[in-house]
N, C-alpha and C positions, 0 to 999 in steps of 0.2 A: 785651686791655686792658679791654674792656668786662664783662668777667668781673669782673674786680678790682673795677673801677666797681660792680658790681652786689651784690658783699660787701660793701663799705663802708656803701651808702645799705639794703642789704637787712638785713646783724645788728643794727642797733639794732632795727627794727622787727621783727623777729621773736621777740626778748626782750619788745618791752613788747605783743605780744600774747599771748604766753603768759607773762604775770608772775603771772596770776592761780595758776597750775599750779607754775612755779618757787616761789615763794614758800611755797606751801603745803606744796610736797616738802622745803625746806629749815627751815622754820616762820620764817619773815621778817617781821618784823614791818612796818607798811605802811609809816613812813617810810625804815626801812632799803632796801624792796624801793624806794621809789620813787629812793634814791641809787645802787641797784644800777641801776635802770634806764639814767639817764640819766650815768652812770658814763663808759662807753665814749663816748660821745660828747663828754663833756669832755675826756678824756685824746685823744684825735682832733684838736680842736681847737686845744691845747695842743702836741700833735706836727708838725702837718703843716706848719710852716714849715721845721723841723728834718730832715723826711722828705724836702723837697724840695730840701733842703740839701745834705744828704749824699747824695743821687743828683746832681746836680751834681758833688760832688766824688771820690764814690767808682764811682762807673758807676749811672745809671738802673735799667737790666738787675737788675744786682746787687742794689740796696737793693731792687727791687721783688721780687725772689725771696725777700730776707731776710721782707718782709713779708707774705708767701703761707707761707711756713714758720712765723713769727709768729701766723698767724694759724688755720692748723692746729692748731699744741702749746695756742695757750690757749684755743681753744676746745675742744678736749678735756680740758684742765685745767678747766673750768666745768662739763663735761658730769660728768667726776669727784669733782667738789668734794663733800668731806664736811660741810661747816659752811660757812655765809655766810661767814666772814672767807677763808676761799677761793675764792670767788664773786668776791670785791670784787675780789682780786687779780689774779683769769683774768680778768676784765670791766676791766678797767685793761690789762692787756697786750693783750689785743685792739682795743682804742681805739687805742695806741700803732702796731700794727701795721695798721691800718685807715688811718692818716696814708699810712703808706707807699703804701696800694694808692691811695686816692684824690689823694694828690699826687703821685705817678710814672709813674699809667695815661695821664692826659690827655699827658702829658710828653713820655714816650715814643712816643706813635700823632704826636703835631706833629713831635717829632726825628726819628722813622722817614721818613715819606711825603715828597716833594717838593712844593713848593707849590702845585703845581696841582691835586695830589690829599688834600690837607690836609680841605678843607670836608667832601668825602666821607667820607673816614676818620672827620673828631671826629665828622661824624651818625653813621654805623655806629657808632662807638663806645658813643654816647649812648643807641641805638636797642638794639643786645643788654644794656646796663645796664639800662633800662625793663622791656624785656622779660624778665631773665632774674630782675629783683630783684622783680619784680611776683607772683608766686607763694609765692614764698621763706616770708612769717610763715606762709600759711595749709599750705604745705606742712610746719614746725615743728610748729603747732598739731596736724596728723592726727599726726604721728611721737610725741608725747607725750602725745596721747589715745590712742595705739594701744601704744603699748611704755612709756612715763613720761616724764616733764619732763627727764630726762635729754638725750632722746631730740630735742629742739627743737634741740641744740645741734649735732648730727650734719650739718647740711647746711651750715655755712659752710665746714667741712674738706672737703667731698666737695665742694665746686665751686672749693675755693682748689686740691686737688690737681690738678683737670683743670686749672684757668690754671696753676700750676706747671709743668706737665708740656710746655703749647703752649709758654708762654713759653719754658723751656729748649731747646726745639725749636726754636724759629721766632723768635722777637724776638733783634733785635743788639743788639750795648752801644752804647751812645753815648760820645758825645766825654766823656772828662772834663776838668772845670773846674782851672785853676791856680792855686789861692788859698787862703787859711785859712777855717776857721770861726770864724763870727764869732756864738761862743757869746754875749757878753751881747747882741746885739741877738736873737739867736735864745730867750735864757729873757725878757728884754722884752715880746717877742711872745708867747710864751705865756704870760707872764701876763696883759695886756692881755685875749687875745681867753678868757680863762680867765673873769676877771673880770667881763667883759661879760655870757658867754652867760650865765654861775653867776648872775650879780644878775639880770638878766631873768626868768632860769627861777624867781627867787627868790618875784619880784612879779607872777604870774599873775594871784593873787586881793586883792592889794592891798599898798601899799609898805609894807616895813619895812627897818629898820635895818642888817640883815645883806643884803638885798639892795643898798640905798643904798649900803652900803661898799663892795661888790664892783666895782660897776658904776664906783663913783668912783676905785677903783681902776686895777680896769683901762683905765680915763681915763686916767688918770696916767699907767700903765706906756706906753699906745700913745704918748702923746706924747714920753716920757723916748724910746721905738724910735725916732719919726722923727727927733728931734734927734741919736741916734747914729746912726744909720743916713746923715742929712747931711754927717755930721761925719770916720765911720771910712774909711780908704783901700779897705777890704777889706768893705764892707758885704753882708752876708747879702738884702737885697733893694738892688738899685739900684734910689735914689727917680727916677731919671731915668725912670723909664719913665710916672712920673704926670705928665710932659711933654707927653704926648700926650693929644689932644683923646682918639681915637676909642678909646683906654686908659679912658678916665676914663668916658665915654659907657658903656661895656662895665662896669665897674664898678657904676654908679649903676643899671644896666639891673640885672643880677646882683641887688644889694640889695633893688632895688625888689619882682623877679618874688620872690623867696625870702618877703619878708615879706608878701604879697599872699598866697602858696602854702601857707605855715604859719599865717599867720592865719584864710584862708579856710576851711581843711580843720579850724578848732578850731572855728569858726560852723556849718561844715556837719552835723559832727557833734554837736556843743550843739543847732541845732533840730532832728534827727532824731530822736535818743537822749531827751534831758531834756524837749524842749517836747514831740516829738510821739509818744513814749512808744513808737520803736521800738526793734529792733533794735541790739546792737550789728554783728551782721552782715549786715545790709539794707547799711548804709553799704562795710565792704566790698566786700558784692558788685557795689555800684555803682564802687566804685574801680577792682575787678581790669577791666574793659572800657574806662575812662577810662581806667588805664596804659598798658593795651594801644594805645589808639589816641594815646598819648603818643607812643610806642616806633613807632610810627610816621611821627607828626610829627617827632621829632629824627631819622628817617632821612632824610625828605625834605628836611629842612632844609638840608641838604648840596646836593645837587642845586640849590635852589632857592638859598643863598647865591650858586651861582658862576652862574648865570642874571642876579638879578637886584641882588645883590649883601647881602653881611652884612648894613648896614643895614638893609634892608628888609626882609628876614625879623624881623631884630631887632626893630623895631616894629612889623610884623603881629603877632608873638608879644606884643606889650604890649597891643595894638589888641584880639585873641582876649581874653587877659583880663580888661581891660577891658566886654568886651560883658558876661561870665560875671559881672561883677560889679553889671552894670544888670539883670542876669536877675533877681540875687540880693536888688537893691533892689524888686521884686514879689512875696516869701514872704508867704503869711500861712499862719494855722492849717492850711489845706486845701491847699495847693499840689499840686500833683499829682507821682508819683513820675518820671515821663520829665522835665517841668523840672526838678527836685531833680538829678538824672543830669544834663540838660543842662549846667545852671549848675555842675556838677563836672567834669564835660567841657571846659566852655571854658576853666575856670582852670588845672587839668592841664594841655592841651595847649597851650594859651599858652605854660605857664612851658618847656615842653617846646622850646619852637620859637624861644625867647631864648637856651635854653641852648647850641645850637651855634653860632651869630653872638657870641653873647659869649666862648664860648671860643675861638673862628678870632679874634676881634678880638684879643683878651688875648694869646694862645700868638705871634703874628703882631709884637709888641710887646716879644717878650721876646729881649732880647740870648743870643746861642748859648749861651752855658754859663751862662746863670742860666733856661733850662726849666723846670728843678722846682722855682726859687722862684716864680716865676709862675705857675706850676700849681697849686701850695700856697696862692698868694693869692686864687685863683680859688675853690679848696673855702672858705678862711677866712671870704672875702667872703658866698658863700653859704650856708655853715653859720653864721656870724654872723646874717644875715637870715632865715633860717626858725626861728632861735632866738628872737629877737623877737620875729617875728610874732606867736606864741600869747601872750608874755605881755604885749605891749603892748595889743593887742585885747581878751584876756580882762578886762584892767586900766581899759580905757576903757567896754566894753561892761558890766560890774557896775555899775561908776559910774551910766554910764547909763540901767540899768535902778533902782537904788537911786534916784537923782535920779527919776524919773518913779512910783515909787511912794510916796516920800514928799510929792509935790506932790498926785497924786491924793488921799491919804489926810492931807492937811493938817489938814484939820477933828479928829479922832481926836487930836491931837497922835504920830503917831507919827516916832520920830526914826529917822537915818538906823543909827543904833548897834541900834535895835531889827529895821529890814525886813531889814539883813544877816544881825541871828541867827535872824529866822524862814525865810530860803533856807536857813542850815544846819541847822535845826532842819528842815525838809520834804526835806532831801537824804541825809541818815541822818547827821549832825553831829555834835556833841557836847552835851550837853543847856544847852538855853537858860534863860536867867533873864527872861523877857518881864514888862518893865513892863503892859506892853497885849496882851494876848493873841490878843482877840477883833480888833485891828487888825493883829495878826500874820497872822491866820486871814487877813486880807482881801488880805495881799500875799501868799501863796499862791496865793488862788482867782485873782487878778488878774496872777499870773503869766504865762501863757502871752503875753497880749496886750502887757504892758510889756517880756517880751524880743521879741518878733517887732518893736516900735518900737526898740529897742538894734539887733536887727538890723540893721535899713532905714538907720538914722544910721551902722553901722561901716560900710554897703556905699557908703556915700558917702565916709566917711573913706578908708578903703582904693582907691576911684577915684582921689584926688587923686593917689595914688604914682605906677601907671601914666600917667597926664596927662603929671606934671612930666617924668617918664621919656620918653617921646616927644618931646618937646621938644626935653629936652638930648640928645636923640640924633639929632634931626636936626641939631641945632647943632654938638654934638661930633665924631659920628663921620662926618665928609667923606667921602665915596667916594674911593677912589683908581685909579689905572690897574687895579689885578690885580684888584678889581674888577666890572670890567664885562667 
């Protein structure tokens, strides 16, 4: 199952590190590659209440095998693709079967193991995910620097056929569910959580209109779900299970680390990259070792859940990223590269070591035959909150940086419509019309020091998540007998 786990969160990022190579072997132009990119990951989003649905009702096992076959044929369909409009297609059905693996792997390792050995299993599980998904882009990257862009697409089928192969071997089927599909709350949901991600990702570098709709949309669509969802005999999620405190606690936990973990990782790379004129692969190489010792922490996590109990892992893991976030409120121009690593360290393994307490919380809550719709709401939850993170931070931190060079540069008159086109005008932009040129020049050279202040302000914004989160988590999720 952790195989599975490790395709899902590992194919999209293996695409958008080689997009620069795809795109070039197909001639894609950049908006098109950038809807190619994050393609699969909407169509994922969109599926995976659906995926856990129908493993519920048609056997775990089974859908989970359909989506390891799924995800073989269209990654080969991508690796074959003659023209983008074929691309889009294989990179859409791969999203679809990616729901499968990441809402049926957790499902199935909770329905398999007996509860005393649950905690264990979802770290192991969590721990060969880190581990095996950690290598994955830069392994792409050599296979399409060494043979073509083809060539990146080759390793999500060589590791879905070896889960294929255990699973058929070794995983039993589960119970299946007695009930209908309950198709409109299931397209409700995915449009909602559709809407959401798509408008977020819309509004990275500032609101607009087609973002606003999306986002209000799938506003709309989540509420129109939970009002069906209250209402239907045969509901696709029982809302009963938001009953529970230490449900809800495990959710907010989920949210919080996701959007701290994706926002973080867009600041980490912005001061690297842009302010401090490195590497895109310094950031990397700092990653693959913070994975690694991720893949570690969610092993331990397990262990350490039935010692001292979910909770407490659960907030250590908030607590870890938390510190990695006061590290972060100390950058300036010079920082040195081991805190840069550190402060990448703590937020990885943080989020690393919530992620088993909240899924033992969550899976632990979910009534017998709805498994993979809780397991589904657990990816949503999460894929939801690392999908905001980058655009609400990026959206806060421009602001911020724009607000602070137009205050310094008040006297010049220059306005805030001008310091934005002289950042795309100094980022290889689109050609600017500068009323003030020479004040253009000055939010440039003044650059570095007004984003390292946007820094320092989002790592205080981004503190307050983890805070509140500790809280409600002491509040919510009560220890109970199993336990201790």
């Amino acid at each position: 199952m952790g195989l599975g786990y490790a395709i899902s969160i590992g194919d999209p990022t293996i695409l958008s590190a080689n997009l620069q190579v795809v795109s070039a072997g197909l001639q894609i132009t950049g908006s098109t590659a950038t809807f190619v990119a994050s393609l699969a990951t909407l169509t994922m989003a969109a599926a995976v209440l659906s995926a856990g649905a129908l493993g519920d009702l048609y056997g775990m096992r089974r859908m989970y095998l359909v989506g390891l076959s799924g995800a073989i044929a269209f990654s080969a369909l991508a690796a074959a693709a003659p023209v983008p409009a074929v691309l889009i297609v294989a990179r859409a059905g791969v999203g679809v079967t990616l729901a499968f693996l990441i809402g049926l792997s957790l499902a199935i390792t909770n329905a398999v193991f007996p509860p005393k050995k649950r905690a264990g299993a979802i770290a192991a599980y969590f721990g060969v995910g880190y581990a095996v998904a950690t290598p994955m882009p830069a392994l792409g990257g050599a296979l399409a620097h060494a043979i073509g862009w083809r060539a990146c697409f080759f390793v999500v089928p060589a590791i879905a056929a070896i889960c294929l192969v255990i699973t058929w071997r070794y995983v039993p089927e589960t119970t299946r569910a007695d009930r209908r599909l309950d198709l409109a709350g299931l397209a409700l949901f995915a449009v909602a959580l559709l809407g959401l991600i798509f408008g977020t990702s819309r509004m990275e570098t500032g609101v607009d209109a087609v973002g606003l709709a999306s986002v209000g949309g799938g506003l709309a669509a989540g509420f129109a779900f939970v009002m069906l969802e209250l209402r239907t005999p045969q509901p696709a999620l029982d809302m009963n299970v938001f009953r529970s405190g230490r449900f809800n606690g495990a959710v907010i936990a989920g949210v919080v680390f996701n959007i701290v973990l994706g926002g973080s990782m867009v600041l980490l790379a912005f001061y690297l990259v842009t302010i401090r004129k490195e590497s895109h692969e310094l950031f990397g190489l700092l990653l693959i070792p913070a994975t690694a010792m991720a893949a570690l922490g969610a092993t331990s996590a397990g262990p350490a859940a039935n010692r001292f109990g979910p909770r407490t892992v659960l907030i250590g893991g908030l607590v870890t990223m938390l510190a990695g976030l006061v590290v972060l409120r100390t950058f300036s121009l010079h920082t040195s590269r081991p805190v840069v690593f550190l402060t990448t360290a703590l937020i990885v393994v943080g989020g690393a070591l919530v992620t088993t307490p909240q899924a033992q919380i969550m899976m632990s809550s979910a009534p017998a035959d709805l498994g993979g719709s809780i397991s589904a709401v657990k990816s949503a939850v999460n894929e939801g909150g690392y999908s905001l993170g980058p655009a609400l931070f990026a959206l806060v931190g421009i602001n911020l940086f724009l607000t602070d060079s137009v205050h310094d540069l008040s006297r010049t008159g220059l306005t805030r419509a001008e310091a934005r086109e002289a950042l795309v005008t100094a980022h290889g932009g689109r050609e600017a019309h500068l009323v003030n040129p020479d004040a253009a020049r000055l939010v440039i050279d003044q650059a570095p020091e007004h984003a390292i202040d946007a820094i320092h302000t989002l790592s205080v914004v981004m503190a307050v998540g983890p805070v509140v989160a500790i809280i409600l988590a002491l509040w919510l999720c009560k220890p109970t007998g199993s336990d201790s």
